[in-house]
PAFILO-623061 format. One record per atom (N, C-alpha, C): residue number from 1; residue in three letters; atom name; z negated, y, x. Coordinates in steps of 0.2 Angstrom, whole numbers, plus 5000, padded with zeros to 4 digits. Layout:
N
{nr->NUM	rest->ala	atom->CA	zz->Z	yy->Y	xx->X} .
...
% end
This chain:
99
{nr->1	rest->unk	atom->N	zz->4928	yy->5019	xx->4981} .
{nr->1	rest->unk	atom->CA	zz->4924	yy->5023	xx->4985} .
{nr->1	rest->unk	atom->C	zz->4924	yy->5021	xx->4992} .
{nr->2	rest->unk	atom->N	zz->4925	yy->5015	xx->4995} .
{nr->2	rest->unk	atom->CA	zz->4927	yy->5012	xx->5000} .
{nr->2	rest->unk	atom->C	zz->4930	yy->5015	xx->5003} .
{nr->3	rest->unk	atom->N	zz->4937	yy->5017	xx->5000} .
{nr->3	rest->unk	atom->CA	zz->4944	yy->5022	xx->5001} .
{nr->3	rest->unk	atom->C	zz->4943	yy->5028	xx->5005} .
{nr->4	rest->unk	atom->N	zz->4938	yy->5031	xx->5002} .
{nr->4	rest->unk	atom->CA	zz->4937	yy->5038	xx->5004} .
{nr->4	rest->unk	atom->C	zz->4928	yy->5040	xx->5005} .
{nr->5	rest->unk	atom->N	zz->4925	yy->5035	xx->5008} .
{nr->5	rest->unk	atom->CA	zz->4917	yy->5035	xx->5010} .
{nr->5	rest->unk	atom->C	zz->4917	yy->5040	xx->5018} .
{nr->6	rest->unk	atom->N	zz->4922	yy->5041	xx->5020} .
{nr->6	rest->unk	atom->CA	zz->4923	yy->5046	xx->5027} .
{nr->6	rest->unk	atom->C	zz->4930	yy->5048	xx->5028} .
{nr->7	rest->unk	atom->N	zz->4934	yy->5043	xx->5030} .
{nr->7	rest->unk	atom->CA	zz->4944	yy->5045	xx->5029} .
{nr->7	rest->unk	atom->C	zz->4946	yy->5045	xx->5022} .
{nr->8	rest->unk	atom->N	zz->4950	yy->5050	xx->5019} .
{nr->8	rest->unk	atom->CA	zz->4952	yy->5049	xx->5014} .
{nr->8	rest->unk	atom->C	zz->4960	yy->5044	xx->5013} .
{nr->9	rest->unk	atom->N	zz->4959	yy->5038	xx->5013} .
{nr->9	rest->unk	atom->CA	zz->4964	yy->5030	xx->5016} .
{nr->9	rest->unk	atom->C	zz->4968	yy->5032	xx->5010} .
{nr->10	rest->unk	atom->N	zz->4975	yy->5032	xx->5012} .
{nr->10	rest->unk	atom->CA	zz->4980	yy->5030	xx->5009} .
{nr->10	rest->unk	atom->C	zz->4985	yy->5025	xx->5011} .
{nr->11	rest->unk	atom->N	zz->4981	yy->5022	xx->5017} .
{nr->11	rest->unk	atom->CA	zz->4986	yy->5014	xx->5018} .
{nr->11	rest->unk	atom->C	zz->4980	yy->5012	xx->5021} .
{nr->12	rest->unk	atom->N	zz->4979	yy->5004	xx->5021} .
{nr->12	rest->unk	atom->CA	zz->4974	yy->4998	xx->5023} .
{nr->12	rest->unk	atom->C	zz->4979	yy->4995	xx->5029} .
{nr->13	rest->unk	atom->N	zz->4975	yy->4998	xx->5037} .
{nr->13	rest->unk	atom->CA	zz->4977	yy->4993	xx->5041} .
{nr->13	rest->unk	atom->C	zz->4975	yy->4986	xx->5043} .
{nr->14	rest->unk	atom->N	zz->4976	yy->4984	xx->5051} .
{nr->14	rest->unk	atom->CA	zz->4974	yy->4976	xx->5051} .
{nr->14	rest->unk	atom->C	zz->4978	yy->4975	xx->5056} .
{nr->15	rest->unk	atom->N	zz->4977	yy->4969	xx->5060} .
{nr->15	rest->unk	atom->CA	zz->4983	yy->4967	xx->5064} .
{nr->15	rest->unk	atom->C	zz->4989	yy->4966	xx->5061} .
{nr->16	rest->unk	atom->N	zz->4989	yy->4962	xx->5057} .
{nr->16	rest->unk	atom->CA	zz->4994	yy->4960	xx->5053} .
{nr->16	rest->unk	atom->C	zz->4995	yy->4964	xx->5045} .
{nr->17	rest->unk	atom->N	zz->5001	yy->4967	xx->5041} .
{nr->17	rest->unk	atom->CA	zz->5000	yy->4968	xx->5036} .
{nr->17	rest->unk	atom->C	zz->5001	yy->4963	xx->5030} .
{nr->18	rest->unk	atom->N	zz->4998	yy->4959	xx->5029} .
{nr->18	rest->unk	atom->CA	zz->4997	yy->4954	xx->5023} .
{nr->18	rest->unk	atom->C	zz->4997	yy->4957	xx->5016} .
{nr->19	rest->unk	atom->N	zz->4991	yy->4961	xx->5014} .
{nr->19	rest->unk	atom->CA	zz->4991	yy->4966	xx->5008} .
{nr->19	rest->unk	atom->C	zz->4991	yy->4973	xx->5009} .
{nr->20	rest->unk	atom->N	zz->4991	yy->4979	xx->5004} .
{nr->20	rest->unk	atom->CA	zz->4991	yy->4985	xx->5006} .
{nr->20	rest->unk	atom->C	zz->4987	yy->4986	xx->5000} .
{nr->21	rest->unk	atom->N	zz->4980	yy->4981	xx->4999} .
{nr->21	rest->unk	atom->CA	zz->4974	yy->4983	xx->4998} .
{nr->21	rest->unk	atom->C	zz->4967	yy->4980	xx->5000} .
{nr->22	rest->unk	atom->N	zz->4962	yy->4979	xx->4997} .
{nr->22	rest->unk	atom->CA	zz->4957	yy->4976	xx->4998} .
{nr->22	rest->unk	atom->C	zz->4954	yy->4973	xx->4993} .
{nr->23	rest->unk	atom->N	zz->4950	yy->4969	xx->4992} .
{nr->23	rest->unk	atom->CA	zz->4947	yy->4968	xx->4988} .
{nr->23	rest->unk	atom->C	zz->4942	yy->4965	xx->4989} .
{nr->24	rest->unk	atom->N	zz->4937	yy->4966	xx->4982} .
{nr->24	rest->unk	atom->CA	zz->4929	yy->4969	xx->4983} .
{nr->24	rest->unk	atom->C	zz->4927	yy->4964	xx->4976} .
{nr->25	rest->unk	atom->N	zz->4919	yy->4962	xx->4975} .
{nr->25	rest->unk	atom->CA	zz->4916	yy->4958	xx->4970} .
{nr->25	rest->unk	atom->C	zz->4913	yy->4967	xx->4968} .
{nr->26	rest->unk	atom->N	zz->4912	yy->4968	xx->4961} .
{nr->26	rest->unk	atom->CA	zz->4907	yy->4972	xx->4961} .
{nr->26	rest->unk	atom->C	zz->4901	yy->4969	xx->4956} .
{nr->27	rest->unk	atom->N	zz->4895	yy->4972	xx->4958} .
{nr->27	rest->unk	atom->CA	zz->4890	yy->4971	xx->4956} .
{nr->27	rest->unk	atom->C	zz->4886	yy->4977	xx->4952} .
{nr->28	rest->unk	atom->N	zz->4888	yy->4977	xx->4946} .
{nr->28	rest->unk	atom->CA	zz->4886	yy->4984	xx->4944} .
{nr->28	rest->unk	atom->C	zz->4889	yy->4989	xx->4945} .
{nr->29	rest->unk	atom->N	zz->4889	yy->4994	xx->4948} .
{nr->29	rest->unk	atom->CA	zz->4893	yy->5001	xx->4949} .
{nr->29	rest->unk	atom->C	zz->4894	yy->5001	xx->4958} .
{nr->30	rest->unk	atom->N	zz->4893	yy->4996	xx->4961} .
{nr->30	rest->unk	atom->CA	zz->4891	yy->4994	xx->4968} .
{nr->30	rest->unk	atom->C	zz->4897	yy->4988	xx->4968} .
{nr->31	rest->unk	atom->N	zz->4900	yy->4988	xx->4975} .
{nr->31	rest->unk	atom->CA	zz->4906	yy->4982	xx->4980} .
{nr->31	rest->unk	atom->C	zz->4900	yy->4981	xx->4985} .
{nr->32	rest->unk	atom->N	zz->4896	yy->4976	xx->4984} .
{nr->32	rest->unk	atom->CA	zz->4893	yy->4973	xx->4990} .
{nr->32	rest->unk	atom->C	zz->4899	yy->4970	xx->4995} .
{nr->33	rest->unk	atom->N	zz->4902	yy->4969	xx->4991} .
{nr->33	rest->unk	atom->CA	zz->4908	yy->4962	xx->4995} .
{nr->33	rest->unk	atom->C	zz->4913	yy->4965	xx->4994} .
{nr->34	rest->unk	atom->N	zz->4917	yy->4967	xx->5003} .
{nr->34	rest->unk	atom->CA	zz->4922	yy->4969	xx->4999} .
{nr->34	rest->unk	atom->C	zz->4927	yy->4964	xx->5006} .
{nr->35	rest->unk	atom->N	zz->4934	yy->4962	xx->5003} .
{nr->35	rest->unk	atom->CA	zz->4938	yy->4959	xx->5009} .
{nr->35	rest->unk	atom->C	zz->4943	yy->4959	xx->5010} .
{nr->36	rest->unk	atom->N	zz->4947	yy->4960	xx->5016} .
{nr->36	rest->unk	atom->CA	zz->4953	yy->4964	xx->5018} .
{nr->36	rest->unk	atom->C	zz->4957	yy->4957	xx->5020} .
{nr->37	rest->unk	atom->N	zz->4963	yy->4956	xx->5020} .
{nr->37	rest->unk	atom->CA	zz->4967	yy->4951	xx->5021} .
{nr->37	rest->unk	atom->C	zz->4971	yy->4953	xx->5030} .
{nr->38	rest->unk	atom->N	zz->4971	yy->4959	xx->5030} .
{nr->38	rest->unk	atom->CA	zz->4973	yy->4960	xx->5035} .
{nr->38	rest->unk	atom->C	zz->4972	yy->4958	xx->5044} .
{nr->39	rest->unk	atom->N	zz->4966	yy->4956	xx->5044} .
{nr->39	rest->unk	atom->CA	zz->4962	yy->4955	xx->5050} .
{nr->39	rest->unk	atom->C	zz->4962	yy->4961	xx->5052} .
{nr->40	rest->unk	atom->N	zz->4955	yy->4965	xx->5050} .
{nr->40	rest->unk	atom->CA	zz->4953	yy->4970	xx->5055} .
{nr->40	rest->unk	atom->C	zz->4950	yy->4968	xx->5061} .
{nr->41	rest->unk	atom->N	zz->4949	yy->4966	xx->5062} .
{nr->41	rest->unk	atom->CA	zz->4944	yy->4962	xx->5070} .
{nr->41	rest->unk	atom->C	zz->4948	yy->4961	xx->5073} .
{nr->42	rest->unk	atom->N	zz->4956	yy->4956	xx->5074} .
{nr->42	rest->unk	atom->CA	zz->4961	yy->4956	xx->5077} .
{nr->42	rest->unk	atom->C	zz->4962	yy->4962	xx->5079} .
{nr->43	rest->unk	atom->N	zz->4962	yy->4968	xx->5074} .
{nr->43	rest->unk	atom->CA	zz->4965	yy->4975	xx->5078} .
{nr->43	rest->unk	atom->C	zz->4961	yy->4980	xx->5081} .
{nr->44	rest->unk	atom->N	zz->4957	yy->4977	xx->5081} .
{nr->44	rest->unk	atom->CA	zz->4952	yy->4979	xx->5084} .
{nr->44	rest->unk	atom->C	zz->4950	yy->4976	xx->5092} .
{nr->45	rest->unk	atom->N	zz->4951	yy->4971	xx->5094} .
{nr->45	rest->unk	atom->CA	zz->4950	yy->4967	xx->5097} .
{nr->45	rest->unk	atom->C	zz->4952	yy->4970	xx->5104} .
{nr->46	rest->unk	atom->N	zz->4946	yy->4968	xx->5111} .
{nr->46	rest->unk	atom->CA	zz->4950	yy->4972	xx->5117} .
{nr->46	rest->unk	atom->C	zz->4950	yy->4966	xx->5121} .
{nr->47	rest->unk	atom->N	zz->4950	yy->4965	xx->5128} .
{nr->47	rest->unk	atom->CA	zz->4949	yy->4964	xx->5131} .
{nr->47	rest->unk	atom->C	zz->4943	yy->4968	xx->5138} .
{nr->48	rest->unk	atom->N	zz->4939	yy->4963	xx->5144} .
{nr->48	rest->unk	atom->CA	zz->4935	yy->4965	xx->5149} .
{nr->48	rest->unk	atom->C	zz->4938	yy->4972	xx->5150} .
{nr->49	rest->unk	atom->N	zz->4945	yy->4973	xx->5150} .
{nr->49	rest->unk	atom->CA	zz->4948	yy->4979	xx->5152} .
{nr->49	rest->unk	atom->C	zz->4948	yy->4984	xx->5149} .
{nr->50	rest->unk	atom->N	zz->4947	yy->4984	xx->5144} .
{nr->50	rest->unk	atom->CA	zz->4949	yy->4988	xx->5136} .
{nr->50	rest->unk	atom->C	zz->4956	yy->4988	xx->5135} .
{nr->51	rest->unk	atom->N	zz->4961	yy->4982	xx->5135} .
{nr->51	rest->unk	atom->CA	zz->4969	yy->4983	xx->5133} .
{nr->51	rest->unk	atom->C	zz->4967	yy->4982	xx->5127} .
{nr->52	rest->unk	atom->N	zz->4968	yy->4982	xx->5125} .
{nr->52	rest->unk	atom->CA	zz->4971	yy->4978	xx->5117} .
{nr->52	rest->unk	atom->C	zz->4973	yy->4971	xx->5116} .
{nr->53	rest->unk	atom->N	zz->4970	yy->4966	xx->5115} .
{nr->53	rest->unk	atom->CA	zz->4972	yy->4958	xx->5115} .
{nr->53	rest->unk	atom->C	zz->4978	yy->4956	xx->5110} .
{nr->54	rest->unk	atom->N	zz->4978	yy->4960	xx->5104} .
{nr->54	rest->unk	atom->CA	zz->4983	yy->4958	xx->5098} .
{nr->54	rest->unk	atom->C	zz->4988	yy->4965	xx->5098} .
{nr->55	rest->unk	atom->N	zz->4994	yy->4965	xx->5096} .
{nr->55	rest->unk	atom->CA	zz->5000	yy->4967	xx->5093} .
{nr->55	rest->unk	atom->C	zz->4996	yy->4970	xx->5086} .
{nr->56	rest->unk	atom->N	zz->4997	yy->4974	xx->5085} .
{nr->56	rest->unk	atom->CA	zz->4998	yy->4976	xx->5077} .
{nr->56	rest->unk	atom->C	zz->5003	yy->4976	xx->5074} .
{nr->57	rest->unk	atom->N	zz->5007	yy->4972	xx->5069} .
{nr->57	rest->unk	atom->CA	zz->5013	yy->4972	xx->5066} .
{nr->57	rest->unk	atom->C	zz->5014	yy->4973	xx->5057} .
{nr->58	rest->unk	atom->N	zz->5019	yy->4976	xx->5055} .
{nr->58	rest->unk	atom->CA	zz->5025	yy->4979	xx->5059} .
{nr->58	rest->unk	atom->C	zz->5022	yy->4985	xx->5061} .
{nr->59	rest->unk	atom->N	zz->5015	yy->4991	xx->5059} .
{nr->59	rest->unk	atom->CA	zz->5016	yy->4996	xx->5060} .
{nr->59	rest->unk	atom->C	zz->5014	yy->4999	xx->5066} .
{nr->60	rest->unk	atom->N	zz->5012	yy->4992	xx->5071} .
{nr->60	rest->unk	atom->CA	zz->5009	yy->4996	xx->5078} .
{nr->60	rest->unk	atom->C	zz->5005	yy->5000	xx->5077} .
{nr->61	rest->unk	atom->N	zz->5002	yy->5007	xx->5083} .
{nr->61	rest->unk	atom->CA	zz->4997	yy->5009	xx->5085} .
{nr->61	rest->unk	atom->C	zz->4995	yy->5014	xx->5079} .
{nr->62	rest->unk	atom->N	zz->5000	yy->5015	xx->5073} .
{nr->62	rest->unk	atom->CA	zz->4997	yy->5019	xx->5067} .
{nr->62	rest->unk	atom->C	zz->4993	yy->5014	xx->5063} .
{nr->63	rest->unk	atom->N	zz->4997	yy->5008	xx->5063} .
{nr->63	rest->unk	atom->CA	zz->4994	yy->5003	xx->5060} .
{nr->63	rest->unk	atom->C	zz->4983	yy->5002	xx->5062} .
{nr->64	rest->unk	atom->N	zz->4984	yy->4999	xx->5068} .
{nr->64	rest->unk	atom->CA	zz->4977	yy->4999	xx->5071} .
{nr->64	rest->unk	atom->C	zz->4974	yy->5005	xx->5070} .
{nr->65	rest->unk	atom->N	zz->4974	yy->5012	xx->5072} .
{nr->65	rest->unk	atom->CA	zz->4971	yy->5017	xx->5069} .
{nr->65	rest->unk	atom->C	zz->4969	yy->5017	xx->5061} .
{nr->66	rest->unk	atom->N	zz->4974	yy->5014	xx->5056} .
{nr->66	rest->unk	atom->CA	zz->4972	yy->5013	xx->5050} .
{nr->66	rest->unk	atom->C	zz->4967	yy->5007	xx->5047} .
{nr->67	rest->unk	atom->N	zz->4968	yy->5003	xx->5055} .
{nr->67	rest->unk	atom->CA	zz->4963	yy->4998	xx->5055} .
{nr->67	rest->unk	atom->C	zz->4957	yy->5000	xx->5057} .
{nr->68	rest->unk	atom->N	zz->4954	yy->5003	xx->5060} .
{nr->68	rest->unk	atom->CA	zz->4949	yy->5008	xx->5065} .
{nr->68	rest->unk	atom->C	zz->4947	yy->5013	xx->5057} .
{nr->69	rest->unk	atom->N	zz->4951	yy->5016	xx->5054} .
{nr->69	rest->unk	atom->CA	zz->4948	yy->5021	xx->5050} .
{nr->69	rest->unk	atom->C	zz->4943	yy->5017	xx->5043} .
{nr->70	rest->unk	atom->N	zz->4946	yy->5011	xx->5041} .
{nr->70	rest->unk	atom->CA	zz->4946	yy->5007	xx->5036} .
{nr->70	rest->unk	atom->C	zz->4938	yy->5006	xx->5037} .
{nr->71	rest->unk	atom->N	zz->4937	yy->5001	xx->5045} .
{nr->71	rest->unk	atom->CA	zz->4933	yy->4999	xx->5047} .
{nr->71	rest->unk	atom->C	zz->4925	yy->5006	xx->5046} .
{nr->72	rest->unk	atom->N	zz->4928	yy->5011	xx->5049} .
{nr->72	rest->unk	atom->CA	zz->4922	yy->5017	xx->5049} .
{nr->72	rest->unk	atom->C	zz->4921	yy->5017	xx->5043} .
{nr->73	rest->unk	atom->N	zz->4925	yy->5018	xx->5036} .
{nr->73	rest->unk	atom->CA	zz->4924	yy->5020	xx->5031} .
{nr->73	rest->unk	atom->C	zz->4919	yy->5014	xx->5028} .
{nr->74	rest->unk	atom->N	zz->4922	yy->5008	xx->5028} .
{nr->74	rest->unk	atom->CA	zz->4917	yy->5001	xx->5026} .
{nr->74	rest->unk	atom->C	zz->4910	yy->5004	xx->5028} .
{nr->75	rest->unk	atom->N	zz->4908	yy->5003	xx->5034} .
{nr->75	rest->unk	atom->CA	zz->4903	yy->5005	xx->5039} .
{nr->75	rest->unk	atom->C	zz->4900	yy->5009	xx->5034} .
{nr->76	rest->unk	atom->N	zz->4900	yy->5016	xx->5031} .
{nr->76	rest->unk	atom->CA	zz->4897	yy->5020	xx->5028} .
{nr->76	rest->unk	atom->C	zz->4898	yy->5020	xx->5019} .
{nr->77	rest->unk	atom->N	zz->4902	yy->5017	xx->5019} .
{nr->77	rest->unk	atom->CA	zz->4900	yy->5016	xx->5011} .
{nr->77	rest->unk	atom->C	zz->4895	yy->5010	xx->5014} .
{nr->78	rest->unk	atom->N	zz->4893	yy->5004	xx->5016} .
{nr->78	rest->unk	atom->CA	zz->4888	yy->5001	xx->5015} .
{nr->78	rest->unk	atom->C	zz->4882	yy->5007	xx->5016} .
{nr->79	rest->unk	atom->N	zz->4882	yy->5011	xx->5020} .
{nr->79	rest->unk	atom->CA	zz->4877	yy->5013	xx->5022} .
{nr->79	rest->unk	atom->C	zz->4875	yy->5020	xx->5015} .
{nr->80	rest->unk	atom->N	zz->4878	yy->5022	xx->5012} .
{nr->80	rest->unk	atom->CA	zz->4878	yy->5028	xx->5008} .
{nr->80	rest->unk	atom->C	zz->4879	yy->5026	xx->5001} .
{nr->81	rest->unk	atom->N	zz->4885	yy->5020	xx->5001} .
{nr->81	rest->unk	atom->CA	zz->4887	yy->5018	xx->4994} .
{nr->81	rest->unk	atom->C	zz->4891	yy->5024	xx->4991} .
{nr->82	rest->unk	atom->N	zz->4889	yy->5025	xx->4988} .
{nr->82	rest->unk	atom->CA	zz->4895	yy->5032	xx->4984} .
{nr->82	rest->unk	atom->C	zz->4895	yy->5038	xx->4984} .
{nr->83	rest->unk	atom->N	zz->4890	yy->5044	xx->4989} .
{nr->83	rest->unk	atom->CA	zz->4890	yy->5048	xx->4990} .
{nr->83	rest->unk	atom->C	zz->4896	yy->5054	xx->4989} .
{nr->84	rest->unk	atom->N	zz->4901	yy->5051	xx->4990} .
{nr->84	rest->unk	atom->CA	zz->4906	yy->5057	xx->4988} .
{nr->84	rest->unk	atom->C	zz->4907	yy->5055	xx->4981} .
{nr->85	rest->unk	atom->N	zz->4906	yy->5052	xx->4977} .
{nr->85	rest->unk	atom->CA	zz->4905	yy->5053	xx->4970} .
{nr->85	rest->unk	atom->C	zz->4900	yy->5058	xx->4965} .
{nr->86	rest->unk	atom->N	zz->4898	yy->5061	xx->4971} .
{nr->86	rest->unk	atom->CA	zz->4894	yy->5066	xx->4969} .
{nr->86	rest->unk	atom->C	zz->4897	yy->5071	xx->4963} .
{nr->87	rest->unk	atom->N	zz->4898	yy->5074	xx->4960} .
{nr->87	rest->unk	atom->CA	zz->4901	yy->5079	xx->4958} .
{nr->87	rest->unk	atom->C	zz->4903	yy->5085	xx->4960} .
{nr->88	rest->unk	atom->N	zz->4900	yy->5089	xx->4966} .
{nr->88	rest->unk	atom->CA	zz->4898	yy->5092	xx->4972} .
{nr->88	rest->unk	atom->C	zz->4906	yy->5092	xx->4976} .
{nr->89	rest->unk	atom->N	zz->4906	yy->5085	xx->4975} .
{nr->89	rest->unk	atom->CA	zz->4914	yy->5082	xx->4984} .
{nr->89	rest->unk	atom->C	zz->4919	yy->5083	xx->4978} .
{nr->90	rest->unk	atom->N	zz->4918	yy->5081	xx->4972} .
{nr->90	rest->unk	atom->CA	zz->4924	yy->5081	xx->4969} .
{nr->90	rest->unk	atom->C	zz->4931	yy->5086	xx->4969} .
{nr->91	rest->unk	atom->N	zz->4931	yy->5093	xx->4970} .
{nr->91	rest->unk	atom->CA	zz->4935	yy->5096	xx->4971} .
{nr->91	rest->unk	atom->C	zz->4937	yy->5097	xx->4978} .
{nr->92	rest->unk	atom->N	zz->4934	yy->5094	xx->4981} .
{nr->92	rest->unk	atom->CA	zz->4937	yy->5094	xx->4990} .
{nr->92	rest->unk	atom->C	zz->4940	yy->5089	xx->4990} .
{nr->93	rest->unk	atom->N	zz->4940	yy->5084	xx->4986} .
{nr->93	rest->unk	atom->CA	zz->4943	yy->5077	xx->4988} .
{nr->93	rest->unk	atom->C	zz->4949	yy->5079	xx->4983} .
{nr->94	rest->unk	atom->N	zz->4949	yy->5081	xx->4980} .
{nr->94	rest->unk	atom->CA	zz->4956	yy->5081	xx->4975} .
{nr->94	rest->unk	atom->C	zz->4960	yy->5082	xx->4980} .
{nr->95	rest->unk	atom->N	zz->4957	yy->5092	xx->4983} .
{nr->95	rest->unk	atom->CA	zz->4962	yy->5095	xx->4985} .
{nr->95	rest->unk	atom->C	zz->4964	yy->5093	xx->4992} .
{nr->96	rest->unk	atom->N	zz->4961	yy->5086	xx->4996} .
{nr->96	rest->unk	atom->CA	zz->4962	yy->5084	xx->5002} .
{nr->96	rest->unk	atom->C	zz->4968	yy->5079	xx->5001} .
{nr->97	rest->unk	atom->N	zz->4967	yy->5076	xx->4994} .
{nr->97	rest->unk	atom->CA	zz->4972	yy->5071	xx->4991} .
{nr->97	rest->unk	atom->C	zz->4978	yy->5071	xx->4989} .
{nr->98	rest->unk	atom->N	zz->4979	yy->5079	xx->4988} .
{nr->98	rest->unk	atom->CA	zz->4984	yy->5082	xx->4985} .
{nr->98	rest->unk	atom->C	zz->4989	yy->5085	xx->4990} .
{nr->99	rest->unk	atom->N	zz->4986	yy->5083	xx->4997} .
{nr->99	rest->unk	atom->CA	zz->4991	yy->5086	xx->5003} .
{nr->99	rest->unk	atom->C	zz->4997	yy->5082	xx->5005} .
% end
Protein backbone atom coordinates (compact mmCIF):
# COMPACT_ATOMS: atom_id res chain seq x y z
CA UNK A 1 0.00 0.00 0.00
CA UNK A 2 3.16 2.13 0.53
CA UNK A 3 3.53 1.78 -3.43
CA UNK A 4 0.62 3.29 -4.41
CA UNK A 5 -0.60 5.66 -1.04
CA UNK A 6 -0.47 8.82 -3.86
CA UNK A 7 1.98 7.93 -6.95
CA UNK A 8 1.19 4.79 -8.38
CA UNK A 9 5.46 3.49 -7.92
CA UNK A 10 6.85 1.26 -10.28
CA UNK A 11 10.44 1.78 -9.41
CA UNK A 12 12.05 2.85 -5.80
CA UNK A 13 14.30 5.69 -6.01
CA UNK A 14 17.39 7.13 -3.83
CA UNK A 15 20.72 8.57 -4.40
CA UNK A 16 22.02 5.40 -4.95
CA UNK A 17 20.27 2.30 -6.37
CA UNK A 18 21.19 -0.61 -3.88
CA UNK A 19 17.67 -2.43 -4.02
CA UNK A 20 14.58 -2.00 -6.33
CA UNK A 21 12.48 -2.53 -3.35
CA UNK A 22 11.70 -1.60 0.18
CA UNK A 23 11.11 -3.11 3.09
CA UNK A 24 8.68 -3.03 5.80
CA UNK A 25 7.84 -5.03 9.57
CA UNK A 26 4.30 -5.54 9.47
CA UNK A 27 2.26 -5.51 12.35
CA UNK A 28 -1.18 -6.83 11.75
CA UNK A 29 -2.68 -5.57 8.41
CA UNK A 30 -0.33 -2.26 9.02
CA UNK A 31 3.98 -1.54 7.82
CA UNK A 32 4.67 0.85 10.73
CA UNK A 33 8.31 0.27 9.79
CA UNK A 34 8.96 0.47 6.51
CA UNK A 35 13.04 0.78 4.91
CA UNK A 36 14.54 1.77 1.71
CA UNK A 37 18.26 0.78 1.15
CA UNK A 38 18.56 3.47 -1.25
CA UNK A 39 19.30 6.69 0.72
CA UNK A 40 16.38 8.86 0.12
CA UNK A 41 17.54 11.82 2.15
CA UNK A 42 21.00 11.84 0.03
CA UNK A 43 18.61 12.50 -2.89
CA UNK A 44 16.96 14.63 -1.47
CA UNK A 45 19.48 16.65 -0.14
CA UNK A 46 20.10 20.57 -1.19
CA UNK A 47 22.33 22.94 -0.28
CA UNK A 48 21.93 27.08 1.28
CA UNK A 49 21.43 27.58 -2.59
CA UNK A 50 18.95 24.83 -3.44
CA UNK A 51 21.70 22.75 -5.80
CA UNK A 52 21.50 19.52 -5.26
CA UNK A 53 24.59 18.10 -2.80
CA UNK A 54 24.42 14.36 -4.18
CA UNK A 55 24.57 12.82 -7.70
CA UNK A 56 21.79 10.25 -8.14
CA UNK A 57 23.26 7.20 -9.62
CA UNK A 58 23.01 5.39 -12.16
CA UNK A 59 19.49 6.96 -12.95
CA UNK A 60 20.08 10.70 -12.29
CA UNK A 61 17.23 13.23 -12.24
CA UNK A 62 14.46 10.47 -12.96
CA UNK A 63 16.06 8.52 -10.31
CA UNK A 64 15.64 11.61 -7.66
CA UNK A 65 12.18 12.26 -8.80
CA UNK A 66 11.36 8.61 -7.92
CA UNK A 67 13.15 9.51 -4.73
CA UNK A 68 10.79 12.65 -4.20
CA UNK A 69 7.67 10.48 -5.12
CA UNK A 70 8.56 7.46 -2.85
CA UNK A 71 9.09 9.90 -0.05
CA UNK A 72 5.37 11.70 -0.50
CA UNK A 73 3.93 8.31 -0.86
CA UNK A 74 5.60 7.10 2.81
CA UNK A 75 4.43 10.56 4.05
CA UNK A 76 0.63 9.69 3.43
CA UNK A 77 0.42 6.04 3.96
CA UNK A 78 1.68 7.02 7.51
CA UNK A 79 -0.85 9.56 7.59
CA UNK A 80 -3.92 7.38 5.94
CA UNK A 81 -2.45 3.90 6.07
CA UNK A 82 -4.60 2.21 3.38
CA UNK A 83 -7.03 4.23 2.16
CA UNK A 84 -6.82 3.31 -1.51
CA UNK A 85 -7.55 -0.23 -0.42
CA UNK A 86 -10.92 0.78 -0.19
CA UNK A 87 -12.94 -0.96 -2.67
CA UNK A 88 -14.09 2.25 -4.12
CA UNK A 89 -10.12 2.97 -5.69
CA UNK A 90 -9.93 -0.48 -6.81
CA UNK A 91 -10.91 -0.15 -10.33
CA UNK A 92 -9.01 3.30 -10.89
CA UNK A 93 -6.02 1.67 -9.69
CA UNK A 94 -6.05 -1.37 -11.94
CA UNK A 95 -6.80 0.79 -14.93
CA UNK A 96 -3.93 3.49 -13.91
CA UNK A 97 -1.71 0.17 -13.64
CA UNK A 98 -2.42 -1.20 -16.70
CA UNK A 99 -1.00 1.82 -18.77
Amino acid sequence: AALRSYYLLRKIGGMRMVHPYVEGINVGAATPVIYCHNDLGGAWERDQLGNWLNPCTPGGEEQRRDAFHLGINLILYAMTENYKEDLIHVPFIRRRLSR
